[in-house]
C-alpha positions, 0 to 999 in steps of 0.5 A: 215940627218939620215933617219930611220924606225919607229920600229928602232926609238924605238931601237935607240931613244937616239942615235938618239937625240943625233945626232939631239943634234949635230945639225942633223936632223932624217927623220922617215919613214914608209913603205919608205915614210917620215913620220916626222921629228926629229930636236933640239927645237932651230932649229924649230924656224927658219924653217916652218913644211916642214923643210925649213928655215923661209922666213922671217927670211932669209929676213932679211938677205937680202941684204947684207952689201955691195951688189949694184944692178944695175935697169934692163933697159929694160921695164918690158912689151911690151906695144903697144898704 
């Protein structure tokens, strides 16, 4: 991921596109801070405004094909009647 200043945004916007294009991402910053992020369209659909995968997408995923969890015997809290 590139990180890039907002005046060099404006000298360097298609060479920046086309790294996003290629799969990559842009953070703009602002006086050293991130400020937004540059992304392709299709990527954006799968992760939420903090540029995190989508929760429930990666659910879905899970678990997979052949994976077999074994049930913690030991009691989830300890009770004393």
């Amino acid at each position: 991921m590139a990180t890039v200043s907002v005046r060099d945004v404006n000298t360097d916007l298609s060479e920046l596109v086309d790294e996003v294009i290629k799969g990559g991402s842009v953070t703009i910053t602002r006086d050293g801070k991130p400020v937004a992020t540059l992304m392709a369209v299709e990527s954006d659909e799968t992760r939420d405004q903090s540029g995190r995968p989508n929760l429930v997408d990666f659910l879905k995923t899970f678990p997979e094909p052949g994976m077999v969890f074994e049930r913690n015997p030991s009691p989830s809290r300890d009770v004393d009647l």
